[in-house]
VEXGUBA-739642 format. One line per field, with one value per residue: residue number from 1; x, y, z of N, C-alpha, C in turn; residue in one letter. Coordinates in steps of 0.1 Angstrom, whole numbers, plus 5000, padded with zeros to 4 digits. Layout:
residues N
seq (NUM  ...)
nX (X  ...)
nY (Y  ...)
nZ (Z  ...)
caX (X  ...)
caY (Y  ...)
caZ (Z  ...)
cX (X  ...)
cY (Y  ...)
cZ (Z  ...)
type (A  ...)
//
This chain:
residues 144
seq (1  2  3  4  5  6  7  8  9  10  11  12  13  14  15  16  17  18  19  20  21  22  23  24  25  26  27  28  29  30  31  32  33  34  35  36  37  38  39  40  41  42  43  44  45  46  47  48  49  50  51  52  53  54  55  56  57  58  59  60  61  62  63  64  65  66  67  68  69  70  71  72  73  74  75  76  77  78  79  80  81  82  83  84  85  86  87  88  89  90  91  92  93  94  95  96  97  98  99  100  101  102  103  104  105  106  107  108  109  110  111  112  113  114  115  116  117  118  119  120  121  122  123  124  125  126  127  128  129  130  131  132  133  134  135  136  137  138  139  140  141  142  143  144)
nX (4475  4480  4464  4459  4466  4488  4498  4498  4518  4544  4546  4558  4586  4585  4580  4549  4552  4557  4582  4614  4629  4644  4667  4659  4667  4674  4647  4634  4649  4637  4616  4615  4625  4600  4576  4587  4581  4553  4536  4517  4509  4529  4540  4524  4528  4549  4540  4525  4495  4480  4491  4503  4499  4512  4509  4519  4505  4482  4451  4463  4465  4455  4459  4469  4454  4442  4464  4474  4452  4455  4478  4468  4452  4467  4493  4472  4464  4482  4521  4547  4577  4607  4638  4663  4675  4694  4699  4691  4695  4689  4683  4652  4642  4641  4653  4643  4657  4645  4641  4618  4620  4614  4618  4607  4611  4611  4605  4604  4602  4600  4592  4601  4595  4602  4608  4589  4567  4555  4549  4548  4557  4553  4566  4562  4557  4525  4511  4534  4533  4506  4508  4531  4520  4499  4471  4442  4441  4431  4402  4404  4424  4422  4424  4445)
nY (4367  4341  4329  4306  4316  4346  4355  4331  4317  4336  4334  4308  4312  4321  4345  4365  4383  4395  4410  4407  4398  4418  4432  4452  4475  4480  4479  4498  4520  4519  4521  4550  4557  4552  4564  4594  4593  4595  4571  4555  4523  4509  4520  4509  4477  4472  4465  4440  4420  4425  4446  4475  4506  4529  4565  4588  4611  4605  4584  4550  4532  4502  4474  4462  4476  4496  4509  4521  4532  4561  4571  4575  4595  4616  4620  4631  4656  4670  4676  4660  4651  4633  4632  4616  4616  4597  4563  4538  4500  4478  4443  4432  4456  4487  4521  4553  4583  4617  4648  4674  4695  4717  4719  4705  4682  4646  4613  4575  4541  4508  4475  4450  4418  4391  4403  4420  4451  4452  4467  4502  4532  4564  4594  4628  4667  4673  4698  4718  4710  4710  4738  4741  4733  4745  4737  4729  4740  4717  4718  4733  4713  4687  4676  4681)
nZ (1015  0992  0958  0938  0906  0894  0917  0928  0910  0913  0940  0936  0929  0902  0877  0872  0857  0820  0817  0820  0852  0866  0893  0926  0924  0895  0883  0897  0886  0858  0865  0868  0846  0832  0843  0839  0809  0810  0809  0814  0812  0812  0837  0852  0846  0862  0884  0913  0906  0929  0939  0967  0963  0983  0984  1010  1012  1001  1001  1002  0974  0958  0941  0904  0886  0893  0901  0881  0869  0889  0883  0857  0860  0877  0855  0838  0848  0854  0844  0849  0863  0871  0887  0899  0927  0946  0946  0965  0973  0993  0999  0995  0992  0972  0976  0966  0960  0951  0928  0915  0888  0898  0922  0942  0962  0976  0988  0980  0990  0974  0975  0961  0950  0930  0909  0908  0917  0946  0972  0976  0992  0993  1001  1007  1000  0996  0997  0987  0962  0949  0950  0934  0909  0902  0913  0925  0965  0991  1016  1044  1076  1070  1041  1032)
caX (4469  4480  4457  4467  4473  4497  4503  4509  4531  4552  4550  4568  4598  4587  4574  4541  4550  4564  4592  4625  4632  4652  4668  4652  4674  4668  4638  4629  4657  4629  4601  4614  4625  4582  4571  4593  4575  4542  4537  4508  4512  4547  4541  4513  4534  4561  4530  4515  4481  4475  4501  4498  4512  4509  4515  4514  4494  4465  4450  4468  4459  4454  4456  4477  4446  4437  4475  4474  4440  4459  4489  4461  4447  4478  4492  4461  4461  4497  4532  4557  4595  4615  4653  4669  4692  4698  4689  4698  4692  4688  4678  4644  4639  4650  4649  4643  4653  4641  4633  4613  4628  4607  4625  4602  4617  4603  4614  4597  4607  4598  4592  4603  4594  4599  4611  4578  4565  4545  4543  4552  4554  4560  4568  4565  4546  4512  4509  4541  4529  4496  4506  4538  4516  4487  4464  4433  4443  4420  4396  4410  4438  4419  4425  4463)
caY (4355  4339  4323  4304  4326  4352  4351  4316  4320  4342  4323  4297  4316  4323  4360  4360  4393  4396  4415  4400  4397  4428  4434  4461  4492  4478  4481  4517  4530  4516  4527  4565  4560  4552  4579  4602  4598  4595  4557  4546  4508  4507  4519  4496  4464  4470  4463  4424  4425  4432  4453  4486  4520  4545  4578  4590  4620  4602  4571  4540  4528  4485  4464  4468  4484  4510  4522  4527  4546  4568  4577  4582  4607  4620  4629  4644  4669  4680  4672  4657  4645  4626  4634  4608  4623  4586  4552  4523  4487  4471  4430  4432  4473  4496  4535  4566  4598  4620  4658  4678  4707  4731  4717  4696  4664  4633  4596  4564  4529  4497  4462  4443  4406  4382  4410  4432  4462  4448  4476  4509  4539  4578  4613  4643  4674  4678  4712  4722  4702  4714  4748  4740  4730  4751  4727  4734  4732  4713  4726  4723  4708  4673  4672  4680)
caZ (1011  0978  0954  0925  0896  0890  0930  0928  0902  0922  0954  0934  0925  0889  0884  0866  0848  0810  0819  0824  0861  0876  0908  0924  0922  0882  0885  0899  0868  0843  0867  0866  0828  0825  0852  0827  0799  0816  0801  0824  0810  0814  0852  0858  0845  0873  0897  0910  0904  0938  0949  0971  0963  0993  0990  1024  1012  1000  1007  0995  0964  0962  0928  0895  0880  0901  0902  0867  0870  0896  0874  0843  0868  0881  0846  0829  0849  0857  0843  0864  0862  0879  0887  0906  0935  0949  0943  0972  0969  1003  0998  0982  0984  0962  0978  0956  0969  0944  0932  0900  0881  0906  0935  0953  0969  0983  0986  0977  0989  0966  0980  0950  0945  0919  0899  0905  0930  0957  0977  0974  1001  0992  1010  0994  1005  0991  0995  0978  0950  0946  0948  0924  0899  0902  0913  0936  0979  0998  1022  1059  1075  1065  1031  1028)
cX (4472  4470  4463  4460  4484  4502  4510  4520  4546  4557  4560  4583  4595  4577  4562  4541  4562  4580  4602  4628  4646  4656  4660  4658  4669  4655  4628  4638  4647  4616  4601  4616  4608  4576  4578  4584  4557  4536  4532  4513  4521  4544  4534  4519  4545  4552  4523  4506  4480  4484  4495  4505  4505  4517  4510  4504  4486  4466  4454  4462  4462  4449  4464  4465  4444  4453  4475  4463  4447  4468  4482  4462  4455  4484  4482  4458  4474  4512  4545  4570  4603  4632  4658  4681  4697  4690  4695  4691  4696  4681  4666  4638  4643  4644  4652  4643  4652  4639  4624  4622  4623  4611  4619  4609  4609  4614  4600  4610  4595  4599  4592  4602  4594  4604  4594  4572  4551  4537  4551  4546  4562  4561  4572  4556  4538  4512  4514  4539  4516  4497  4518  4530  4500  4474  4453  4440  4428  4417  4405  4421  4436  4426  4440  4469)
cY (4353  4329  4317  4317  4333  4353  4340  4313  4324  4336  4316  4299  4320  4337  4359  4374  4390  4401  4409  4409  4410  4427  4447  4475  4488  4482  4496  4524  4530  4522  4542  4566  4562  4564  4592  4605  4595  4579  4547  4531  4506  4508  4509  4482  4460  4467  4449  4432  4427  4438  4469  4496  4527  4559  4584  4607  4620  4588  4560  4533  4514  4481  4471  4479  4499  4518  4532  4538  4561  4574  4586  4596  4617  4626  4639  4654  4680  4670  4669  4650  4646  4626  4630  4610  4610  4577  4539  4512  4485  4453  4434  4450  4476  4510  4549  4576  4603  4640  4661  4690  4715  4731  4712  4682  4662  4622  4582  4554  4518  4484  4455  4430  4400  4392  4421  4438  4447  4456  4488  4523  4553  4589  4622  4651  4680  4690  4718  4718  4701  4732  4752  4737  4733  4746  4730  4731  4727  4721  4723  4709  4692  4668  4673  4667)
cZ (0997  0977  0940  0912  0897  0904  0933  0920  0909  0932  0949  0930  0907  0892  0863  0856  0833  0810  0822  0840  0866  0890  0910  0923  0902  0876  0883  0890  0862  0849  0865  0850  0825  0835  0841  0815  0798  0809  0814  0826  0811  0833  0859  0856  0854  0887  0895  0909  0913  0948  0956  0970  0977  0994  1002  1029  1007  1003  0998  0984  0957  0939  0916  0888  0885  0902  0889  0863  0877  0888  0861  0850  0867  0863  0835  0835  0854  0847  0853  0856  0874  0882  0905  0917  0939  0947  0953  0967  0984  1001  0987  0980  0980  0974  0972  0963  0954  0941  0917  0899  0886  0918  0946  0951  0977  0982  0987  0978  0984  0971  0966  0953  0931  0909  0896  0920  0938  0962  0977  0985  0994  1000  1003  1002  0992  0987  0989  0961  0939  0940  0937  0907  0893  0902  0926  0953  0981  1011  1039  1061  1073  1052  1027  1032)
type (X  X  X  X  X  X  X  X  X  X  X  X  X  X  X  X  X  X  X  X  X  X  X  X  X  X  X  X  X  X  X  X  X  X  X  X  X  X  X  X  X  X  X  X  X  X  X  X  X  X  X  X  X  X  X  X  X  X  X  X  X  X  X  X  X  X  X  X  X  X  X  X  X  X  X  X  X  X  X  X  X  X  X  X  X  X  X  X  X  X  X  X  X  X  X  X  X  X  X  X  X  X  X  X  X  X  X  X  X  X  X  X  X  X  X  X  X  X  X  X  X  X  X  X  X  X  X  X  X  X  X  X  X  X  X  X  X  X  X  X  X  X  X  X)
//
């Protein structure tokens, strides 16, 4: 459902973010250059205000704000880097195959509009990533 503001903006073909308009392979280069240097506000500006990231190993996380809380999170307590094994462009997605310098891979695909994320879906294993980075497991096979 759009409402006027920065949605309606969008809807109309104009993109209600600062940024100059990217395709979306463009796009996810500048979003791993800011994932890189951990540059919350940079990651959070590539997001509408009510876009959705889902990593498919926690629960989806809804609104520019709250991504950026998640990233805060996410780097204050581990370091991470991004090394780009592939990057397609399909119409409006971009898809990130991806690994880190410890040799975990995943992939993230990007629904780009207007020149900004919409929605965002990832795969990666948890578990290797918790225990790559010395990070508490969760209790039972719930919480992985």
């Amino acid at each position: 459902m759009c409402t006027r503001g920065s949605n309606w903006t969008a809807a109309r073909g104009r993109s209600a973010s600062p940024l100059p308009r990217m395709t979306p392979r463009q796009l996810v280069q500048a979003w791993v250059e800011a994932f890189n240097r951990a540059d919350v506000d940079a990651l959070a500006s590539f997001y509408t205000i009510d876009a959705v990231n889902h990593q498919v190993a926690e629960t989806p996380v809804q609104g520019r704000d709250n991504i950026r809380q998640m990233f805060a999170s996410a780097f204050a307590s581990t370091q991470m880097h991004c090394i780009v094994e592939n990057l397609f462009e399909d119409g409006r997605w971009a898809i990130l195959e991806w690994r880190d310098p410890s040799g975990l891979r995943g992939c993230g695909f990007f629904h780009v509009v207007h020149g900004q994320i919409t929605f965002q879906r990832g795969y990666w294993d948890k578990l290797s990533f918790l225990r790559l980075h010395g990070l508490p497991l969760p209790d039972g096979p719930q919480g992985i």
